[in-house]
N, C-alpha and C positions, 0 to 999 in steps of 0.2 A: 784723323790725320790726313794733311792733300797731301797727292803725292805727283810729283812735277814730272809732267809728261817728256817723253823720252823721245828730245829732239836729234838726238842723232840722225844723218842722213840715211836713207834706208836705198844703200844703193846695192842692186844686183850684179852679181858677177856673170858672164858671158856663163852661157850651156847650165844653167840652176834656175831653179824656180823662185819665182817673183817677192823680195824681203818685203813682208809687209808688220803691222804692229800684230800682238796676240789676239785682240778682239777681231780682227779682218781675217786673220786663220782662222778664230774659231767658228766663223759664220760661214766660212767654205766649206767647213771640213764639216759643220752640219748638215750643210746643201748635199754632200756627197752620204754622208750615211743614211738620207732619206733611199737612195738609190741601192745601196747598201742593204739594207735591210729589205725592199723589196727584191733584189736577189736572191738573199736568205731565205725570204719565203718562197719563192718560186723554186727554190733549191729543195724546198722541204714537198712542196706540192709533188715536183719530177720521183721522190723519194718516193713518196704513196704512189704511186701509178705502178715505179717500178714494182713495189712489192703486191701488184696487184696479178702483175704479169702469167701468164700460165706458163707452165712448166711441160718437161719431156724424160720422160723415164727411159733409163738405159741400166745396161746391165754393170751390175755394179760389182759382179765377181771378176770383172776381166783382170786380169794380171798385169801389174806396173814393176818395175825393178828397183826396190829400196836398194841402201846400203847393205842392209840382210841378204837380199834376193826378193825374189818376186814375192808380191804379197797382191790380195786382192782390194782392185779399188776402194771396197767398201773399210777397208783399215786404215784410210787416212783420214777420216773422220775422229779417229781417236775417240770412238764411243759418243760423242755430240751428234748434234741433230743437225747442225752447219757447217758447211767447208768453204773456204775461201782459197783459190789457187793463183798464182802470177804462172803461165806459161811461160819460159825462159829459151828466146830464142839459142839456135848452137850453129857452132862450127866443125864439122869432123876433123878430128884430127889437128887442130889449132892450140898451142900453147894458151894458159891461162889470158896473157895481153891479147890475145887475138878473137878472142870470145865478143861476143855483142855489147857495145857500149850502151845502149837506150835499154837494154833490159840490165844491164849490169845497173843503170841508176835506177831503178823499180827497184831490182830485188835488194840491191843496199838500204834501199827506206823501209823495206819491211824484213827488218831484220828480227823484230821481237815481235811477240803475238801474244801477252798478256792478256792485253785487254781484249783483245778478241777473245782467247778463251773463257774470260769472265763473263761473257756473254753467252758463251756456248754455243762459239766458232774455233774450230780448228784452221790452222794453214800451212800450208806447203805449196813446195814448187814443182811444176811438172818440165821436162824438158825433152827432145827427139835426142839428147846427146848419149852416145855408150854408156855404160852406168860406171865404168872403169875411170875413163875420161871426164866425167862427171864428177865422181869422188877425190879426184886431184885438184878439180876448179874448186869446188865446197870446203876442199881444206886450205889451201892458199887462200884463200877471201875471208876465211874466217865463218862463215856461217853456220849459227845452230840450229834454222832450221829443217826439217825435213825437206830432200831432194830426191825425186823419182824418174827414172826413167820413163819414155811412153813411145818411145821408138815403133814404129811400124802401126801405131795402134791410130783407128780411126776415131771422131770429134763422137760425143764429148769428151769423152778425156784425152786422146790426142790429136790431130792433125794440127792447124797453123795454129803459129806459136805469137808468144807478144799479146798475151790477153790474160784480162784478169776477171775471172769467172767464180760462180758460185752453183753451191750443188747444196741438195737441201736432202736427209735422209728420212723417211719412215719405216724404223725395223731393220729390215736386208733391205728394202725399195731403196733404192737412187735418182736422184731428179737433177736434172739441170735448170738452174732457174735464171741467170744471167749472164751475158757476156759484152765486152767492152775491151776499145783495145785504141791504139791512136791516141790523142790526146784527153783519151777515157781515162788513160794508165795515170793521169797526172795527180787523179784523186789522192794514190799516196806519196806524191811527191811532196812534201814540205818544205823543202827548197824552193820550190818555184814560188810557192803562195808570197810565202816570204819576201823574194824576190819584187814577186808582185807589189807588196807593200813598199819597196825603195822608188825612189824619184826616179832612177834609171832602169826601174825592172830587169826585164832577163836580157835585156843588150842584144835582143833579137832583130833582123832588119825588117820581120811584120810588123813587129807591134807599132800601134800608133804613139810617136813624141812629140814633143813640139818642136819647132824648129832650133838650131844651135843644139840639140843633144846629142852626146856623143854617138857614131853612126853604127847602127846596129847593123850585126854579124848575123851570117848563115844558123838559121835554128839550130838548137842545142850544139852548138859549135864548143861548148866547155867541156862536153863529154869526155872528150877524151886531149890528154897532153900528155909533151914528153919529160923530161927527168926536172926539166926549170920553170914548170908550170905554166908554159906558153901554148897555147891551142893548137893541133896536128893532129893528121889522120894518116902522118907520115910512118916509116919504118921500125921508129925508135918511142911509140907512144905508148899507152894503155888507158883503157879507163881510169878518167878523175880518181876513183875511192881504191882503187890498186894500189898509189904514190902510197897508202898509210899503213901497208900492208907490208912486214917484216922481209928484207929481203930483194923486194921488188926495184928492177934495175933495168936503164934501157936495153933492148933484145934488140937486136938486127932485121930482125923480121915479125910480122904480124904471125906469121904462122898458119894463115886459110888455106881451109879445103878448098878446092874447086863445088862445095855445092852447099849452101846455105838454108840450113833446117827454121 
């Protein structure tokens, strides 16, 4: 059967990308998975290096503050031979909305750890925040994972926060074998990939567009909005994933300490 080629004018609207027929997509969109996949592999190659990396034994009885009370590092392994941690930056004394928005999007994406433990990787969060103040933010957000305190305690397992590390156990030994923090963090971000994958991406003013696209904003400027889901870093905002959270209403104030953990 012929089938009559589809003369419609293929006119582009201002600020979109170029209407062309499906056979001229799909010889672009092959040009681009060649690049794509050597990505991928170059993505796989940085993997083996990393896990080649050596390692730093630390004491792994020190004391961190569960929900229980203090329990010894070596317990949040949950009996596996891997732990995976997101440090979660804090604010003393800052109500729930006042808390860190770039780590409130981390620890929102790793909310379930299935498949990590299918692997036989544990995860939890570590944080310099009170353990009191702590347990008020974990319950208003909703999270079931584990949350520890590590206030006062020195690297590996506490000093600066906003990183997402891993710790490798043999027996009682403890090891630190990686750490990443910056736009390291983004590995569990699924939003952004995503994002990545749209004609306008993350609407950031780095990234590179082409011209006519709409004019990209201050990085992660979505983090955080107020009650009508307009972007602010203003009085009455909170973290994006807050808004879905029972309850959650605009506050008058951010709520900060004077000193940022």
């Amino acid at each position: 059967m012929t089938t009559t080629p589809n003369t419609t004018p293929r006119t582009t609207p201002p600020g979109r990308p170029p209407v062309v027929d499906r056979a001229t997509w799909q010889a672009a969109r092959d040009e681009l998975l060649v690049r794509e996949k050597a990505h991928t592999r170059e993505g796989d190659a940085i993997a083996a290096a990393r896990r080649r990396l050596p390692m730093v034994e630390f004491d792994g009885t020190v004391e961190v503050v569960g929900p229980d009370g203090p329990v010894p590092f070596l317990d949040l392994f949950q009996g596996r031979d891997e732990l995976v941690v997101y440090k979660h930056m804090w604010w003393d004394g800052a109500p729930s909305q006042g808390q860190c928005e770039g780590c409130t999007t981390t620890a929102w994406h790793l909310q379930g750890a299935d498949y990590l433990n299918a692997r036989g990787v544990s995860y939890a969060v570590l944080t310099t925040g009170r353990a009191d103040e702590v347990a008020t933010f974990v319950a208003f957000m909703g999270y079931t994972q584990p949350w520890y305190s590590v206030r006062g305690l020195d690297e590996p397992v506490g000093g600066a926060m906003g990183f997402l590390t891993s710790y490798l156990r043999d027996g009682d030994r403890t090891f630190l074998t990686y750490s990443t923090t910056g736009r390291g963090n983004e590995r569990v971000n699924g939003s952004l990939d995503l994002l990545d994958m749209t004609p306008y991406g993350r609407g950031e003013a780095w990234e590179d567009t082409p011209d006519g696209w709409p004019e990209g904003r201050t990085a992660c400027w979505s983090w955080r909005t107020d009650a009508d889901g307009h972007d602010t870093w203003g009085p009455t905002s909170r973290p994006v994933p807050q808004w879905s959270r029972p309850g959650a209403t605009p506050v008058e104030t951010l709520g900060r300490g004077s000193e940022h953990h």
